[in-house]
Steps between C-alpha positions, in 0.01 A plus 500: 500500500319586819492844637667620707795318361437623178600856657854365509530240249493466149673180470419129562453418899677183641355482848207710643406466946200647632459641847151567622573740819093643474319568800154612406373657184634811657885391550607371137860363504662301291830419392712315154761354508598542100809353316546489120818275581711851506353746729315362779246803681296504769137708382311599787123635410262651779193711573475588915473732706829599583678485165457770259713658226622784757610176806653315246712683347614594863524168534777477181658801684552350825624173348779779346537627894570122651783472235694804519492308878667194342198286507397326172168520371375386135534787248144618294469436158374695258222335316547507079323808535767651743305562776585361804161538619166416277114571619258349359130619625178211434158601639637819673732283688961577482726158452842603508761252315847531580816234486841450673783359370472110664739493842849367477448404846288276672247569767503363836154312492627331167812409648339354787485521909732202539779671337484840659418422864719395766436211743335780763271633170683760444492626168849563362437856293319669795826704604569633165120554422481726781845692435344553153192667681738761688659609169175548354380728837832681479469613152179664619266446128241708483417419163153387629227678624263180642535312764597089425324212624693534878325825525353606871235713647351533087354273220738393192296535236115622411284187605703484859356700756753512753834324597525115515604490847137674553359222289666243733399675822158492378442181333682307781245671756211423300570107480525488868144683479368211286648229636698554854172739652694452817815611432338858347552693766859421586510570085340810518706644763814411267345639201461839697831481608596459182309816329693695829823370345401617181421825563836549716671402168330759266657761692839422397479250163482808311814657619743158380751513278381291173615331179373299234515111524393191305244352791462156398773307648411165483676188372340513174655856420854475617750386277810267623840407308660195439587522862195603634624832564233804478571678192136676414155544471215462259097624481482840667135517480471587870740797472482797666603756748512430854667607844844313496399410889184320358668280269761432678317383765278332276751275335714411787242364644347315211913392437455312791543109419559273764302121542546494843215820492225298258336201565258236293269750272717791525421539857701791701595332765688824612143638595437229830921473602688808666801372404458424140322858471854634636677272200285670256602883625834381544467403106354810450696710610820309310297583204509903596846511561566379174285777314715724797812384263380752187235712700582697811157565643420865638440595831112578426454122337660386832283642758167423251632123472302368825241676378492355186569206605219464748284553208630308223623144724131450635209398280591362134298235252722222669301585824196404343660172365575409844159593682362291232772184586419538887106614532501158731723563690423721742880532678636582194269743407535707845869491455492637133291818630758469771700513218383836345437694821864427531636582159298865523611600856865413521762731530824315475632486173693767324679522184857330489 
């Protein structure tokens, strides 16, 4: 029997899947999808940066957290060794094996868009999902002590080197350097602006209130019923602590699914119309009052918000994406710097 299933079987194996999820030799992933034609587990082996014996095991303990919430997530299983967590170090280098019980439930990507989004594009869980993200900021974890993948103003793990809106800002500015030369100073000027807005937030990040969250949100990790109802979560990998303003903001904004804002290649068309950038706020902000349900926010994360926001809603990888879709077109390309000026001056949004 191959290992790692040999960690948690001792009997004959009916069915074995494979996912590859490896990015580099320095991001090992991969996950097995094991039944013996009784117990069917899902063993999970990896060797990265941000997962060692110390983040997983928080990650076990935060899964524990999101019940007590009323959230399903798969339980651990012990290996036939009871552990719940085995290391196994080759050439100096830690793989961690651990398994979950397989989901009763189904997740939303397996389920499939055309069952779970209205007619607008709307997908059907969003509500609940972000209800479920003001219980989590109410109970106020602090069973972490890093910051998860959302995390601002600092890097998430050892190889980063500062936050990925940073990364954006930059990168965005220096493909307009290589390829747009005439559109680098208008760029330049934003990036500035940006570093300005920045610094304005590291006055006042530090003083939000926090919890712990799962920070990977995505189709592929949320689990739907019969119904396609929202009734958990799997892979906390990106896990960690983080203002409750941050990831908030984060996620309603990211909740945001509407076709009338996304054209041909995942194009925002939001970015060149007023009035579909003041359906995607509106949007927003539905997605805020919904967390507002579970999580009252303070008066401190209320006068920060524009702040934060001014930061966070200007440049992000899709930015890129799009510079990329429009380098000939030079309209389009004034009105997405248009675009950013915008999103990093205004002043006319507060929290519902």
């Amino acid at each position: 029997m191959d290992y790692p299933i040999s960690l948690y079987y001792d009997t004959e194996i009916s069915d074995v899947q494979t996912l590859d999820l490896c990015r580099g030799n320095d991001d090992y992933r991969k996950i097995y999808f094991v039944t013996d034609g009784q117990r069917k587990l899902v063993i999970k082996q990896l060797s990265n940066a941000f997962s060692d014996k110390r983040r997983i095991e928080g990650w076990f303990n935060l899964m524990d957290e999101y019940r007590k919430t009323g959230l399903y997530c798969p339980a651990v299983v012990p290996n036939r060794n009871r552990e719940l967590l085995h290391c196994d170090t080759i050439d100096g280098r830690d793989y961690y094996t651990f398994a979950e019980e397989y989901s009763v439930y189904e997740t939303a990507e397996h389920i499939g868009k055309e069952k779970y989004r209205d007619a607008l594009g709307h997908d059907c869980y969003t509500p609940d999902v972000m209800r479920s993200l003001g219980k989590i900021a109410a109970a106020k974890s602090d069973i972490l002590d890093w910051p998860s993948a959302y995390c601002l103003l600092e890097p998430f793990c050892a190889p980063d080197t500062t936050d990925e809106a940073t990364e954006c800002a930059v990168a965005f500015v220096k493909y307009i350097r290589e390829n747009l030369p005439a559109h680098l100073p208008r760029a330049e000027t934003l990036l500035e602006m940006f570093y300005k807005r920045q610094k304005e937030l590291s006055t006042v990040y530090p003083l939000l209130p926090t919890s712990c969250f799962q920070a990977d949100l995505n189709d592929s990790n949320i689990l739907l019923d019969e119904n396609n109802h929202f009734v958990g979560l799997i892979d906390f990998n990106l896990c960690g602590k983080e203002p409750v303003l941050n990831y908030a903001v984060r996620e309603a904004l990211w909740g945001v699914s509407d076709k009338r804002l996304f054209g041909e290649k995942g194009s925002r068309l939001y970015l060149y119309d007023e009035t579909l950038d003041e359906l995607r706020i509106k949007l927003f902000l539905e997605n805020m009052s919904y967390i507002k349900e579970n999580y009252e926010f303070s008066i401190l994360e209320k006068k920060v918000f524009p702040i934060l926001f001014r930061y966070m809603n200007s440049f992000w990888w899709f930015h890129l994406d799009e510079i990329k879709l429009i380098k000939e077109d030079e309209y389009k390309i004034a009105q997405l710097l248009d675009w950013l000026e915008y999103q990093m001056t205004r002043d006319d949004i507060r929290l519902p």
